[in-house]
N, C-alpha and C positions, 0 to 999 in steps of 0.2 A: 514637684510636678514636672513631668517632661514637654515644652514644647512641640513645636510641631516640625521645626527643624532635627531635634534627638530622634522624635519619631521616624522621622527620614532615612537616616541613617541606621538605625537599630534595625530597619525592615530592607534596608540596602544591602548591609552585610548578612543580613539571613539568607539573604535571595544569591548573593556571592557566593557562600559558603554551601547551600543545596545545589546552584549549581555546579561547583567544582567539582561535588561529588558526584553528580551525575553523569554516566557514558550514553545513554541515549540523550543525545543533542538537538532532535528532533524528528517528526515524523511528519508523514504526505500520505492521504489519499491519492491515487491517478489513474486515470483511466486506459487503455489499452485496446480504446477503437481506434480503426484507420482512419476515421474520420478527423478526430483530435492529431493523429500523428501527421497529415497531409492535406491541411481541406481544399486545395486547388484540385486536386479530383472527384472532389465533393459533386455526384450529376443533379443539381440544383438550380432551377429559378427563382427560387423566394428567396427574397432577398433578408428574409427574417431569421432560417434557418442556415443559411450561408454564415450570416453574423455571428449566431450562435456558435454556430462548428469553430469561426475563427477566435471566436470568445475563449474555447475551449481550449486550443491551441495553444492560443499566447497564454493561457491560464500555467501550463504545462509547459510553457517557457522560462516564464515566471517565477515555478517551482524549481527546475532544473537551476536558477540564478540563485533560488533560495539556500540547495542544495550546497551550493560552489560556496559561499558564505559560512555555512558550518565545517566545511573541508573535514568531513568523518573521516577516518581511519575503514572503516568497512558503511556499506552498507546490505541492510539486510530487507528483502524484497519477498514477500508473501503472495503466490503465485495461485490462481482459481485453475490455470491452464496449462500446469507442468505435468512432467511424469507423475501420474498419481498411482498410490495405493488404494485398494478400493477401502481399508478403514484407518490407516494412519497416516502421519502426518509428515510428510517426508522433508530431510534436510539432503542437497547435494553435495555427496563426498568425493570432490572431484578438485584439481587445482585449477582448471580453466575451464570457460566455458564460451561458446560462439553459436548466432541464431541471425535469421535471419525472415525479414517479413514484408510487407507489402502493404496497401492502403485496400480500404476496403472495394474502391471499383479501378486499381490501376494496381496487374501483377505484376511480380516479380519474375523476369524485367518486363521493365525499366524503372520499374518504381521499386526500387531493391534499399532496405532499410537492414546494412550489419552491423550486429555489434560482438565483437572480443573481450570478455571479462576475466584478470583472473580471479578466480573463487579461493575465500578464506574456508581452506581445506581444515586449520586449526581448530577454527571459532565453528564451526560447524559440530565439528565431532564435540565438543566442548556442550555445546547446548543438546548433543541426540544424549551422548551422560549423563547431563545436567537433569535431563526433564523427563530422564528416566525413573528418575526418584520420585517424579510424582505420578506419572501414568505410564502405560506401557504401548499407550496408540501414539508415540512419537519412534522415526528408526530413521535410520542412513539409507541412502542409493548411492550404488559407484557405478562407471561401468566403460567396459576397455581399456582394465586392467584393474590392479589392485587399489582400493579406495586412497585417493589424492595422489597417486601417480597413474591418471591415463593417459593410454597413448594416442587416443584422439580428444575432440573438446568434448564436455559434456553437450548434449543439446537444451538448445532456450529455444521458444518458442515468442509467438507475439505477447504473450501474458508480461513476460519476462522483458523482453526487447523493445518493446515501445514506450512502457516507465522508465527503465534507463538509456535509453537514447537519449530522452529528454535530461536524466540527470546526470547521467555521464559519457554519452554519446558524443556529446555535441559540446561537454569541455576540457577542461584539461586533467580535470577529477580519473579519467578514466587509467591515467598513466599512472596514477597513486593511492586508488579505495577500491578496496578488493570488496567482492561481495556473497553475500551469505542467502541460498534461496533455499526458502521453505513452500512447498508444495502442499497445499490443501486438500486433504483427498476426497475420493470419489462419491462418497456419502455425502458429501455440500448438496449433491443435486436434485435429491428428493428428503433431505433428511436433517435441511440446515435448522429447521425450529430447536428440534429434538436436541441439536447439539450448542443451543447457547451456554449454559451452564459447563460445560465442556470448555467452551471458544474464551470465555471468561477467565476462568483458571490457567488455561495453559496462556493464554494473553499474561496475566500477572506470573508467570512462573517464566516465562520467558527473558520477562521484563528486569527479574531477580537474577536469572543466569546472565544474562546483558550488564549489568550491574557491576557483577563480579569480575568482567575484566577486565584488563588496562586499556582496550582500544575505545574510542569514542564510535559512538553508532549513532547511523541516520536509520528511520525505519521506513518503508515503504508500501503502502498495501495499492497492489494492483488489483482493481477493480471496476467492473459499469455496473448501472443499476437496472431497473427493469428491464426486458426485454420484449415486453408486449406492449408496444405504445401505438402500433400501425395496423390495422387488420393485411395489409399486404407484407408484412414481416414474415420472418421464416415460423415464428410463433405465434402470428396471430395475435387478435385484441385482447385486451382484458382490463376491467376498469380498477384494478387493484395497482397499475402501472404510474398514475398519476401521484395519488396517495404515498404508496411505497417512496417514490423518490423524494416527495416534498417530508416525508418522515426521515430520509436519510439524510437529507439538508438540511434540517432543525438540528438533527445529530451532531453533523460535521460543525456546523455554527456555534453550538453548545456545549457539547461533549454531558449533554443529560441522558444520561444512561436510559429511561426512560423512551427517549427517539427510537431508540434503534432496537432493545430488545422487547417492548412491549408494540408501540405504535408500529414501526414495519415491521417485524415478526407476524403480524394481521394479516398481510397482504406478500410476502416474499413466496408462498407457495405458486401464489397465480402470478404473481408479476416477474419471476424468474431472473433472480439476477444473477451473474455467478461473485459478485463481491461483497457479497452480504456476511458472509462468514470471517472474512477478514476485517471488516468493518468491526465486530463483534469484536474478535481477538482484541484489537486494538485498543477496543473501550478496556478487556482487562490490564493492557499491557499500562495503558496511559494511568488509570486507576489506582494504578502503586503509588504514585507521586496522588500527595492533594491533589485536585482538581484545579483547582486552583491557579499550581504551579504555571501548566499550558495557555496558553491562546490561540482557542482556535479561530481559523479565518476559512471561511467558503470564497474559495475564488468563482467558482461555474459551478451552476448544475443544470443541465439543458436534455433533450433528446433532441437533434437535428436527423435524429432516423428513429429505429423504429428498437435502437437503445438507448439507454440514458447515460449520460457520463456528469460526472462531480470530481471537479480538482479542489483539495482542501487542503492546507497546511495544521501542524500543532506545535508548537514553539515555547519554550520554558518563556515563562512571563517577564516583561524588566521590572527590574525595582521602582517602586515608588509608592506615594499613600496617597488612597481616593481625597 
């Protein structure tokens, strides 16, 4: 009969031993409002909403320290706001990339947010191959010049630039984790239900090329959640805004598949979010490993405007017995 001390150790070195094996090291939800990237120009009196935004913030500090802790080799960042195809699923075949953004009510200048990345041109083409073997709406972009040698940077936009500002903007990761961006396309924005079943599989087929190579991967989905929380917003009210996010935050806290493709799949037509599709992928990608394996943690989910943002981490679990 094995005590409880053998038990310890028997589930200590299982947990050693998966994660050895393991290249994805971990994964982040993050948001890519101006508002999380800078809340002193936040044009706010409530001092409720203020809190929130700075909640947000340091949320996305937080992660960014998280980030610095795993010291990935690449990371790979899944973008609602890149260069899109209007039906596949684009990877950028480029060696560098440089963007730059702004907050949402202080332009650029003076509120100038750059970042310089360079892009794993390798690990890219590796995964448009790889996942070609299962579906054919995954392809390459290059451009100004021939794929992974241009001769300007590829362009990031804020999708892109304000998740890693936070993760390697602002440390020293930037000088040594190269990154890999996958582009969501056009179809997310009337047609994200339709493609769960879709966002699922190539999540786990990703997860399987990721897998395959020697470098260690962080994964990153850039995304906000509803868009309709304000009748003065650029979209307008809708009471599906409320629901949708507290469905996306059960998700992020849980990782029950349930949250995200049945309960907000309900309400993502009217509440419009553009990170619902990556949230989705995600659950395939995480999905390969038992459930298990991760811990997920909800740092924020708030709307201090008239979006919502959710900063959440997923973390191979430590060993030990309940």
């Amino acid at each position: 009969v094995y005590d409880r001390s053998m038990i310890a150790i028997v589930v200590a070195l299982a947990w050693l031993v998966a994660s050895a094996e393991s290249r994805v090291v971990g994964a982040f939800v993050m948001p890519h409002g101006g508002i999380a990237l800078d809340p002193n120009h936040f044009p706010t009196n409530n001092h409720t909403l203020l809190e929130e935004a700075w909640t947000l913030h340091n949320a996305c500090v937080a992660v960014g320290k998280e980030v610095v802790k795993l010291q990935p080799d690449v990371v790979v960042i899944s973008t609602p706001h890149g260069i899109a195809d209007l039906n596949a699923f684009l990877f950028y075949l480029s060696d560098h990339g440089y963007g730059t953004t702004d907050t949402d009510n202080c332009q650029c200048p003076p509120c100038c947010y750059s970042l310089n990345v360079a892009l794993d041109f390798d690990l890219s083409q590796k995964l448009v191959n790889g996942l070609k073997v299962f579906t054919s709406n995954v392809s390459g972009v290059s451009g100004f010049g021939e794929p992974g040698q241009g001769a300007l940077p590829f362009p990031l936009g804020w999708g892109e630039v304000i998740p890693l500002h936070f993760a390697l903007g602002i440390t020293d990761l930037n000088q040594t984790t190269k990154v890999v961006v996958l582009s969501q396309p056009s179809r997310r924005y009337n047609h994200s239900v339709s493609m769960i079943g879709e966002l699922l599989k190539l999540g786990s087929n990703i997860y399987e090329v990721l897998e395959s190579t020697t470098e260690t991967v962080a994964v990153i989905i850039s995304g906000d959640l509803a868009h309709t929380h304000l009748p003065s917003g650029p979209y307008g009210y809708s009471n599906a805004s409320e629901p949708f996010d507290q469905a996306c935050g059960k998700w992020a806290s849980t990782l029950d598949e349930k949250f995200i493709v049945n309960d907000a799949a309900q309400y993502v037509d009217k509440a419009l979010s553009c990170g619902y599709t990556g949230f989705v992928m995600l659950q395939g990608m995480l999905s390969v490993q038992d459930l298990g394996y991760w811990t997920p943690h909800l740092y924020a989910n708030y709307h201090p405007s008239y979006y919502g943002m959710m900063v959440a981490s997923f973390l191979p679990a430590g060993p030990g017995v309940e």
